[in-house]
N, C-alpha and C positions, 0 to 999 in steps of 0.2 A: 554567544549566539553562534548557531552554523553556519557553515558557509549556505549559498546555494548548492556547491557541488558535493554535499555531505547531505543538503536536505536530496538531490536529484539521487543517489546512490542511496538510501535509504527508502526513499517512494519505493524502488525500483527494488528492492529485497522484498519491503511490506507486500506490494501488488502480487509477486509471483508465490510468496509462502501464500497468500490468497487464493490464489488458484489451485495449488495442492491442495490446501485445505477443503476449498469447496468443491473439486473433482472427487479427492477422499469421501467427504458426506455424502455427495452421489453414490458413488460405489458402493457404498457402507451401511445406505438407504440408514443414514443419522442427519437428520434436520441441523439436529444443533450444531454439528460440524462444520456443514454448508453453511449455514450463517456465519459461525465463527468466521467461514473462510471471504464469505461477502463483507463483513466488514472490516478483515485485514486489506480486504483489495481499496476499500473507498477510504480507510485510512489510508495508504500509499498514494493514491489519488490527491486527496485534500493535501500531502504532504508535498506532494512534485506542484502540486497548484504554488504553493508557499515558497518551496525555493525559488519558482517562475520570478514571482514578486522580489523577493530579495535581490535575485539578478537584476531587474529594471530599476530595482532603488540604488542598486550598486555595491551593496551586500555580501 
């Protein structure tokens, strides 16, 4: 299992490839990009939530 501090640095990769991503689909006027890059961002999200918990559990 990860640490917390492996799930928090990993959130924290996913979230910003996220943004490039979905900046890129903008500029690129590519939907699917943008998306792509919307859900690498709520993936890092959902993943920084998880480490949150591990931390409070002790993890």
């Amino acid at each position: 299992m990860k640490s917390s501090n492996q799930d928090k640095v990993e959130s924290t990769f996913h979230k910003i490839k996220g943004k490039v991503k979905e900046a890129a689909g903008k500029v690129s006027d590519n939907p699917k990009l943008e998306t792509e890059g919307t859900v690498e961002k709520m993936t890092g999200e959902a993943q920084e939530k998880v480490g949150q918990v591990k931390k409070v559990w002790g993890q």
